[in-house]
matplotlib code that plots the C-alpha trace (Angstrom):
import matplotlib.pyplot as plt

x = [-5.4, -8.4, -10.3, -13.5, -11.1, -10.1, -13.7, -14.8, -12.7, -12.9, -10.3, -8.7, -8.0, -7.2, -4.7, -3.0, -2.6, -0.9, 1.6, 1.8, 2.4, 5.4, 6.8, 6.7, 8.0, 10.7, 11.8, 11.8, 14.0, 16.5, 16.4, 16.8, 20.0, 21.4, 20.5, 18.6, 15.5, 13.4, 10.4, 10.9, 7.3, 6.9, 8.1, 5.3, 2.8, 3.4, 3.6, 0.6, -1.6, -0.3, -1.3, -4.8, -5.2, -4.6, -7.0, -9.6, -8.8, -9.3, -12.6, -13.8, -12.4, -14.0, -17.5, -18.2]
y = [1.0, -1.2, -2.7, -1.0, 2.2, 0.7, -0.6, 2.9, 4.2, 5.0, 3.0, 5.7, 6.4, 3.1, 3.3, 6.7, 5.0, 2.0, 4.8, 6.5, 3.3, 1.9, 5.5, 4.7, 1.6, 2.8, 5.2, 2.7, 0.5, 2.9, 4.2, 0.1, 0.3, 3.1, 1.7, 5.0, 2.9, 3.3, 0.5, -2.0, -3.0, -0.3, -1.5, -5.0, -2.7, -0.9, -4.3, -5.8, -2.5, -2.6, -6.1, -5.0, -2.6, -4.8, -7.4, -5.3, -3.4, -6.9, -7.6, -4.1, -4.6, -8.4, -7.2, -5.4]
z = [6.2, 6.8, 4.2, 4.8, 3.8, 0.8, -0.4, -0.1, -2.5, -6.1, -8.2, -9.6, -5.5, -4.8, -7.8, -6.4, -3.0, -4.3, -5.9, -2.7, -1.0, -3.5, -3.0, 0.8, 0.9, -1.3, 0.9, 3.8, 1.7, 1.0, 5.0, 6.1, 3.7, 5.4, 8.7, 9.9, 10.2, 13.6, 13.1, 10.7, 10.7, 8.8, 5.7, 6.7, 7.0, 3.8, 1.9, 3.3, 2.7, -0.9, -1.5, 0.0, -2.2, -5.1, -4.0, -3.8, -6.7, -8.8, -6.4, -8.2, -12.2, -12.1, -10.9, -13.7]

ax = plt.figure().add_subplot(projection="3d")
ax.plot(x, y, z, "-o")
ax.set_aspect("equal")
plt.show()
C-alpha cells in the first residue's frame, strides 16, 4: 500500500485497514508457526503498511 493510497483515505478507512491488516498479519503468524508459510516477506510487508497507516493516521488527528 503506497502512501498516496493511504493519504487518500478517510480515517475511519484508514482505521478499518489497520484492522484488516492485524487480521492479516495474524493469520501469517499463525501459518509461519505451522510452517505452511510460502513468502515470508509477507508478514514485512504487512508490518510496515501497518506502521504507515498509523503515521499518517497521527499526520491527520494532529492537523486539526
Amino acid at each position: 500500500m503506497k502512501p498516496s493510497e493511504i493519504r487518500n483515505m478517510t480515517e475511519q478507512e484508514i482505521e478499518q485497514s489497520i484492522i484488516t491488516l492485524k487480521e492479516k498479519l495474524f493469520t501469517l503468524r499463525a501459518e509461519t508457526s505451522t510452517g505452511r508459510i510460502e513468502r515470508p516477506q509477507h508478514m514485512r510487508d504487512a508490518k510496515r503498511d501497518i506502521a504507515r497507516c498509523y503515521t499518517i493516521l497521527k499526520e491527520k488527528t494532529s492537523g486539526k
